[in-house]
N, C-alpha and C positions, 0 to 999 in steps of 0.2 A: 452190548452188555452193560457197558457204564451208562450208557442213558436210563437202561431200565433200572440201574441200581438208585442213579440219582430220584429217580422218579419215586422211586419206593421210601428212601431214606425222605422226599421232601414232603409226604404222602406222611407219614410216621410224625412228622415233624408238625404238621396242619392238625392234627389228629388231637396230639398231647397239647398243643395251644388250645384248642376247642375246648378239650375236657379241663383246664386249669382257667380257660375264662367262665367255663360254666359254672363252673365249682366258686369261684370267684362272685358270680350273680347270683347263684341260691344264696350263697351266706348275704351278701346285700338287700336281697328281697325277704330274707328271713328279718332280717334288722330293720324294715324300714314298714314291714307286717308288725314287729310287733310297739314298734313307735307308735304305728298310725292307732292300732288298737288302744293303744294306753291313752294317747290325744283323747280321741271318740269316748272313750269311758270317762276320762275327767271330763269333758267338755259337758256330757248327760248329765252328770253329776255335779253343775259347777263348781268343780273346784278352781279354787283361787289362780289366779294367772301368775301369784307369785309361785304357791306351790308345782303349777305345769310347767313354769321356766327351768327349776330345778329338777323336774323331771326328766326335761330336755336335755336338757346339761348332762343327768347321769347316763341315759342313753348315749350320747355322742362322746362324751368322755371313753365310757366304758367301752364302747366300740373301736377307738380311734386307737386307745392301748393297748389293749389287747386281741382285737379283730374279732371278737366272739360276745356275747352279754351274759353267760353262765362257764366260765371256765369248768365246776363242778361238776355240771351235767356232761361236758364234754370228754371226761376224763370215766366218768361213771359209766359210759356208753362202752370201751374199752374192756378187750379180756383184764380178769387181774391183774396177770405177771407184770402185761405192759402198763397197767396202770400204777402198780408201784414202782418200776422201773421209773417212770417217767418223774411222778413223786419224790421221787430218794434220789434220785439225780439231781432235781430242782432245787428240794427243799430242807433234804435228812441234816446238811450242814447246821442250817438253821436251827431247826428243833433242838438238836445234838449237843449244842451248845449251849441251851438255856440250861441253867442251876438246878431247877425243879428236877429235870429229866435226865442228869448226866449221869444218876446210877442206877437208871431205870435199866432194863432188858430193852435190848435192841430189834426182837420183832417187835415188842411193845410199841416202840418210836415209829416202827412202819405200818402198824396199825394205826395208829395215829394220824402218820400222815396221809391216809388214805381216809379217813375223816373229817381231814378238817376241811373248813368252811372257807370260801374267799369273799371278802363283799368292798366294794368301793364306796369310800365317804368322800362327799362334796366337801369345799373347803367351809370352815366353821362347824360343819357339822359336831351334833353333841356324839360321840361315842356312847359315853356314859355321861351319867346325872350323879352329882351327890347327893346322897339319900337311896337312890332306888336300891332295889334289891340286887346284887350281881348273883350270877347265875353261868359266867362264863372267863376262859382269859382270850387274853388276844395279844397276838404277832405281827409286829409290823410287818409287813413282807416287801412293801414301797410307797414313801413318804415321811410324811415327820405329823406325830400329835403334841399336843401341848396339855401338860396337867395346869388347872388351873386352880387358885386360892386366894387368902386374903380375907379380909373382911368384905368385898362386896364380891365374891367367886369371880375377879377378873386376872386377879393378877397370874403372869406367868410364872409356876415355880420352879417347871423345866419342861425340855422339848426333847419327845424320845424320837428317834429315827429308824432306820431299819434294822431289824436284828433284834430290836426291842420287846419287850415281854412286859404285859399290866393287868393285873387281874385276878394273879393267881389266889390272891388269899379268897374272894370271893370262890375260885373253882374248886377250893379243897376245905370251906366252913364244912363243918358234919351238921350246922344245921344246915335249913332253907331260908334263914333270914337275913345272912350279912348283907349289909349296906353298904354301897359303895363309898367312899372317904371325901373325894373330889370330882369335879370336873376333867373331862377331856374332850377335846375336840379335835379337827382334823387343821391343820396345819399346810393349808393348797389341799389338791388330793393324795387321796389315800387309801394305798388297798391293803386291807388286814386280813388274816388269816384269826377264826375265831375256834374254839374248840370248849363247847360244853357239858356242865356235869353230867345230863344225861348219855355223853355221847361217851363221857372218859368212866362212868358209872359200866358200863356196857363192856369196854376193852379190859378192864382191869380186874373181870370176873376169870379172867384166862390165865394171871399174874399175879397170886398171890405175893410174891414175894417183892413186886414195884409197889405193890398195894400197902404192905409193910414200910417201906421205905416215903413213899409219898404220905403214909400218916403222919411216920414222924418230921419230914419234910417243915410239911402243915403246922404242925405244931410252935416249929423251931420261928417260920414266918410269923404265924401268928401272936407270940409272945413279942416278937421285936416290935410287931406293930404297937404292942400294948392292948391286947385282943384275946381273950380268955377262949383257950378253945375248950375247954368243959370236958368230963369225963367223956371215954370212948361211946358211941354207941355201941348197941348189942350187933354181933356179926349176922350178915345174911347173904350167906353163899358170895362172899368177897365186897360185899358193895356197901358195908358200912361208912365208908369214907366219906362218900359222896351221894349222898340221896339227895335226888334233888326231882323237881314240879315239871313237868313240861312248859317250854318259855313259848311267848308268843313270838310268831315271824320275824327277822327281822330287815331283809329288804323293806317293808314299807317303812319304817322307820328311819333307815337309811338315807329314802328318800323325799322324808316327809319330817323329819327331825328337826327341832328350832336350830336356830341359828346360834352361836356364840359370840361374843364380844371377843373383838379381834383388836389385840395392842400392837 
């Protein structure tokens, strides 16, 4: 009787090894399918051997820390409940804390967190541009950026870390044209959490009353910047706040982004 239990228990035991190396190999061969792919496409396309180094790097980077190359999608695949569970476990602290959010409605914040965006930047990487258009904020979530200025946009005038928040005046203009102020780059790597107008345009149709509070939010920010936020727009079923353009991708930029002046 104990041999046949043994046998069974070592039987059970070969089994669960099998299925956690296999599982183990798809996700490798999934990683290493879509490297080869991306090689092969720049390679047709000669792109620059500086830009496929960097591309190399964010594949192996982004694999090696987090074992996955779309955390997003892998959360997205997930019933709900568990996918905000998993979110609000992670991340609610974070959010919860930011100034913009702290007297917002708290399904609102798990709405939210079930939206946002993860993306890794190479080190130097631009974030943002002074001048462009912002269109989004972003949450450190791991690593450190650097605003930069000065008269020739090198200087460093501080370095946010995790926990950090940059952006928001750009995600709450009631136009579509504020300009970003400064530079930011990535500081080593850097994984951010980005969450855009069109995305918070969408949640805040369910909330009037965050909708109210992040107007005047908006406001209160944009006066200290020295930034005129202009009479209200006309309401449209809650989304006056924040109308905003559809923005273009921004993995390829990510990984295709100029470099910054590193002091």
């Amino acid at each position: 009787m104990n041999y046949f239990s043994g046998v069974f228990v070592f039987s059970s035991l070969i089994g669960q090894m099998r299925d956690i190396i296999g599982a183990a190999t798809a996700g490798q061969n999934y990683y290493r399918a879509s490297m080869d792919d991306t090689i092969n496409y720049m390679n047709t396309n000669t792109i620059p051997w500086l830009v496929q180094n960097r591309v190399r790097t964010w594949y192996e980077y982004t694999w090696d820390s987090q074992g996955m190359l779309d955390e997003s999608e892998l959360l997205e695949q997930m019933p709900g409940k568990m996918h905000l569970d998993i979110a609000t476990d992670i991340n609610f602290a974070i959010v919860r804390k930011i100034d913009l959010f702290k007297e917002c409605d708290s399904q609102m914040i798990c709405d939210i967190l079930l939206r946002l965006k993860s993306i890794v930047y190479l080190p130097g990487d631009f974030v943002c541009k002074k001048g462009e258009i912002g269109r989004e904020m972003y949450i450190i979530k791991q690593g450190e950026v650097q605003v930069l200025g000065g008269p020739d946009g090198t200087k460093v005038l501080v370095t946010l870390r995790a926990g950090a928040v940059f952006g928001e005046i750009s995600l709450l203009a009631a136009s579509g044209g504020n300009r970003r102020t400064a530079n930011v780059i990535a500081h080593g790597f850097a994984n951010l959490f980005i969450l855009d107008k069109k995305t918070l345009n969408e949640i805040l149709v369910s909330y009037p009353e965050s909708e109210r509070h992040l107007r005047k939010k908006g406001k209160a920010l944009m006066k200290k910047a020295g930034k005129s936020a202009g009479p209200p727009p006309p309401s449209v079923k809650g989304l006056a706040l924040l109308m905003a353009k559809e923005e273009a991708p921004k993995m390829l930029k990510a990984l295709t982004g100029g470099k910054g002046e590193r002091t």
